[in-house]
C-alpha positions as CSV (number, residue, x, y, z in Angstrom):
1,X,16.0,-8.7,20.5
2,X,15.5,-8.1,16.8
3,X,13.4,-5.0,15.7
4,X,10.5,-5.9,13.6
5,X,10.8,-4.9,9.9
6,X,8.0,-2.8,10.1
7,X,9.2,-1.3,13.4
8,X,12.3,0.3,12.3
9,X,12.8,3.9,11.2
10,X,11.0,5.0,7.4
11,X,13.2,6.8,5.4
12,X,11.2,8.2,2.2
13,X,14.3,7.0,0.2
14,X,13.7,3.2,0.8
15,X,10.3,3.1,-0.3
16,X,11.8,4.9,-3.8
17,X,14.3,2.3,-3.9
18,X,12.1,-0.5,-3.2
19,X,9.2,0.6,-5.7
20,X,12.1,1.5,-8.4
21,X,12.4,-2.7,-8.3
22,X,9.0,-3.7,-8.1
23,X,8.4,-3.5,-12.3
24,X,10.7,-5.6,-14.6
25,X,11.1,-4.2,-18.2
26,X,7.8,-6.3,-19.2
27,X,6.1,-4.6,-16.6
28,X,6.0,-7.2,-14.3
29,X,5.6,-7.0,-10.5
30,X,8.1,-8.7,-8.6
31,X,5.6,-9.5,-5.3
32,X,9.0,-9.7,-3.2
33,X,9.5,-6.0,-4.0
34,X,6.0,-4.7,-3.9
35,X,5.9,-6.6,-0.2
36,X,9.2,-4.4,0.5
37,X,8.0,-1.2,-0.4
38,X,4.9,-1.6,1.6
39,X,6.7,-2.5,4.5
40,X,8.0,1.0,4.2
41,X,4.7,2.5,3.7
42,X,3.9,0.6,7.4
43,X,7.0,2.2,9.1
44,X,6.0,5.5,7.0
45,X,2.0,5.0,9.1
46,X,3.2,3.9,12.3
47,X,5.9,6.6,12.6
48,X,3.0,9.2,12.5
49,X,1.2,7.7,15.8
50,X,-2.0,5.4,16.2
51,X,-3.5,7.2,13.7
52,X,-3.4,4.9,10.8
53,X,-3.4,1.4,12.6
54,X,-6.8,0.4,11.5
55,X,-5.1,0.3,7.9
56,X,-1.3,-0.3,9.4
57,X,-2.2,-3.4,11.5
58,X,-4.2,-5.4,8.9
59,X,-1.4,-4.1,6.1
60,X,1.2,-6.3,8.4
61,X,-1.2,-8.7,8.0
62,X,-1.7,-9.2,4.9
63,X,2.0,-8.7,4.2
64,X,2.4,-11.9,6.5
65,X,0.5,-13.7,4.2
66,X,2.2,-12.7,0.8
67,X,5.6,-13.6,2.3
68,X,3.9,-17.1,3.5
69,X,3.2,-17.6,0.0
70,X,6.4,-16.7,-1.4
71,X,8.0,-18.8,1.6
72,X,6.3,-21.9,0.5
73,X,6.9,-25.1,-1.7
74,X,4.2,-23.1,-4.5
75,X,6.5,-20.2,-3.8
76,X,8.4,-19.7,-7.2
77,X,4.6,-19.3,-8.7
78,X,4.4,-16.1,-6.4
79,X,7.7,-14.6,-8.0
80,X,5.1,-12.2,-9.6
81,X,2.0,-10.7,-9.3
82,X,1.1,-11.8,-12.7
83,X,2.4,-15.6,-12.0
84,X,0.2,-15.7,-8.7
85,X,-2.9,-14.6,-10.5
86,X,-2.6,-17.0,-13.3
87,X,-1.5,-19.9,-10.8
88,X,-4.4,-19.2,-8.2
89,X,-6.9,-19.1,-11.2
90,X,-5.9,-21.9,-12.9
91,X,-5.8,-23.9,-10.0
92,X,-9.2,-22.6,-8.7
93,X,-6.9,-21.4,-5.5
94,X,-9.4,-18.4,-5.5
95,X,-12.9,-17.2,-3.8
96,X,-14.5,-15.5,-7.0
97,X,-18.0,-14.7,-5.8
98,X,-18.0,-15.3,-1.9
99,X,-16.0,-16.0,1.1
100,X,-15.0,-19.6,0.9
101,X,-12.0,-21.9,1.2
102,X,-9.4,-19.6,0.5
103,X,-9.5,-16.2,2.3
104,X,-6.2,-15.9,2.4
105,X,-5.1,-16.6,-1.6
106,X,-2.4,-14.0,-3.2
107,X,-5.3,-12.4,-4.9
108,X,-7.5,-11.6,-2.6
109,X,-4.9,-10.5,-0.2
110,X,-2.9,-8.2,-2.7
111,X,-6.3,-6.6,-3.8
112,X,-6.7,-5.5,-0.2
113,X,-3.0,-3.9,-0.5
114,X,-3.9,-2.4,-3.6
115,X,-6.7,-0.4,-3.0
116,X,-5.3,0.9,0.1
117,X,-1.8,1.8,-2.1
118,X,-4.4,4.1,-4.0
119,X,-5.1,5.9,-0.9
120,X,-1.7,6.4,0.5
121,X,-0.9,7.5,-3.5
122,X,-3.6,9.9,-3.3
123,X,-2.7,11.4,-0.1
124,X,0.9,11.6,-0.9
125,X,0.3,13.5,-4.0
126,X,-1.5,16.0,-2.5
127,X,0.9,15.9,0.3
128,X,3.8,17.0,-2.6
129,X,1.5,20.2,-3.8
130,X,0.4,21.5,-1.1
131,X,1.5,24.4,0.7
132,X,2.4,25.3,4.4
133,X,-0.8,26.3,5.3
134,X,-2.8,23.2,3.7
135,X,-4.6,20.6,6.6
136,X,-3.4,17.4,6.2
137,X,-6.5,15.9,7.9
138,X,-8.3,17.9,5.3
139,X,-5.8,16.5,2.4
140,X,-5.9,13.1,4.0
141,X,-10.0,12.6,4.2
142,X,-10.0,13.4,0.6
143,X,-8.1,10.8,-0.4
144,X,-9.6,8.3,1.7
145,X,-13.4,9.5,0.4
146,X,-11.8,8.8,-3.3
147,X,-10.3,5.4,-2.3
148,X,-10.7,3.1,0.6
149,X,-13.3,4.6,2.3
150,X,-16.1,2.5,-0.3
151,X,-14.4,-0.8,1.0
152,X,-15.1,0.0,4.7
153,X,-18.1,-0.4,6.7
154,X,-19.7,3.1,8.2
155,X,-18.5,2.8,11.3
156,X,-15.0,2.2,10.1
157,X,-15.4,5.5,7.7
158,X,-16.3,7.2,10.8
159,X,-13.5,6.1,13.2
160,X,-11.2,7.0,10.1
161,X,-12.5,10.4,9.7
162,X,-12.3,11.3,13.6
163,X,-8.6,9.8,13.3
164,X,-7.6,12.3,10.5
165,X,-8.3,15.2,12.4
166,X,-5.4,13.8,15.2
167,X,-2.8,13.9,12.1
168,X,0.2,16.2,12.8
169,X,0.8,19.2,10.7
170,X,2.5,19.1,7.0
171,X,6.2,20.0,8.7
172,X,5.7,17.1,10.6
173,X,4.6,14.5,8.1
174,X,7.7,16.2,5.5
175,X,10.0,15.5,9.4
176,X,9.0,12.1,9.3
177,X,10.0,11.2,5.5
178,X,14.3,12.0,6.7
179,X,15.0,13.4,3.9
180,X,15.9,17.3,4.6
181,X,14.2,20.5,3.7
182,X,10.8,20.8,2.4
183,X,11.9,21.2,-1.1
184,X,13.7,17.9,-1.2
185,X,10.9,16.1,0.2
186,X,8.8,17.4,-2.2
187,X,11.4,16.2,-5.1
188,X,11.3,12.9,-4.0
189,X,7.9,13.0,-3.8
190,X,8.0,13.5,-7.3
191,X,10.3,10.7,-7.7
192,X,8.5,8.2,-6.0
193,X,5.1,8.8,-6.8
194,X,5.2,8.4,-10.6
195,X,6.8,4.9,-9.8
196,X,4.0,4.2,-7.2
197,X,1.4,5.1,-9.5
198,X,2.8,2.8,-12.4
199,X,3.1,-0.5,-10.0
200,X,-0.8,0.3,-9.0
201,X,-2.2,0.3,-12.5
202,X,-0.3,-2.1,-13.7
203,X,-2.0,-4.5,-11.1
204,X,-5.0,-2.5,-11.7
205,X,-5.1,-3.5,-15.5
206,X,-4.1,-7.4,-14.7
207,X,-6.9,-7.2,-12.1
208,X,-9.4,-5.6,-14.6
209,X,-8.3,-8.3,-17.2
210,X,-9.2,-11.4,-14.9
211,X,-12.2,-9.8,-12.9
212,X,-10.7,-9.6,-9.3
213,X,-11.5,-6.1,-8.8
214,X,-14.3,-7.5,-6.4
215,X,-13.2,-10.5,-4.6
216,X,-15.1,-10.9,-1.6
């Protein structure tokens, strides 16, 4: 039996790979590559236990749905994130003010991506700095209380919280990435990150630009 993409082992190095594709030299994002490097980011969650699958499981999700879109006959209008928003908009393919005929549009789904991509960027940044001693439960409800946590409902915010205090310890977490000793986890930390952080605002800006930052 095949092994689900997002079932197979995370290797930090993939989702650097991946994330080094995702801009074009316009500073496009190629959604095929964005998709791929969040796939990672799933194995990276669900390698760590149950204690991310309230973001994990609706990620797979809404990765189903971007590769549905790319998959279909509208499909070459998906080849970027910029292409989708201007083809969903133009063609009125998106809910702007309320949940209506299209809860499952590229925009609407990739926002959801997005802000949680903030989180994980956050957490993994302070992940890179911090020292032996640091809580990662501590490190991790930070970035989730500067992020996602405004998009969830209470009782979401306090399942997450209770959840973050199960994460394993900073050796683990730097285990899990396969990449050797602490110091080269933290280098490619540093490698990765900066790209990460260039593929969010760039879809931050183009979201800004079109007011999506919102969609219900």
């Amino acid at each position: 039996m095949a092994v689900a993409l997002e079932d197979q082992k995370f290797t930090l190095q993939e989702v650097l790979d991946t994330f080094k594709l995702c801009l074009s030299e316009n500073k496009e994002v190629h959604l095929e590559h964005y998709v791929a490097g969040w796939r990672g980011l799933v194995r990276f969650m669900n390698s760590l236990g149950a204690v991310f699958s309230f973001i994990s499981k609706d990620a797979v999700n809404k990765i189903h749905i971007l590769v549905n879109h790319l998959n279909s006959e509208t499909g070459a209008h998906y080849v970027t994130v910029q292409s989708m928003v201007k083809y969903e908009l133009d063609n009125q393919l998106v809910d702007l003010t309320k949940k209506g005929s299209f809860p499952e549009s590229g925009c609407r789904t990739l926002l959801r991506l997005h802000r949680a991509l903030r989180w994980l960027e956050l957490f993994l940044e302070r992940l890179r700095t911090s020292t032996e001693d640091s809580k990662t439960s501590v490190m991790c409800s930070e970035a989730y209380n500067e992020s996602l946590s405004q998009y969830h409902p209470w009782y979401i915010r306090k399942a997450a919280g209770t959840a973050f205090w199960a994460l394993p310890g900073r050796a683990q977490f730097f285990d899990v990435m396969n990449v050797g000793e602490p110091e080269q986890v933290v280098a490619m930390l540093g490698d990765a990150l900066p790209l990460i952080s260039e593929v969010y605002q760039v879809t931050e800006d183009l979201y800004i630009q079109n007011n999506l930052l919102e969609l219900p």
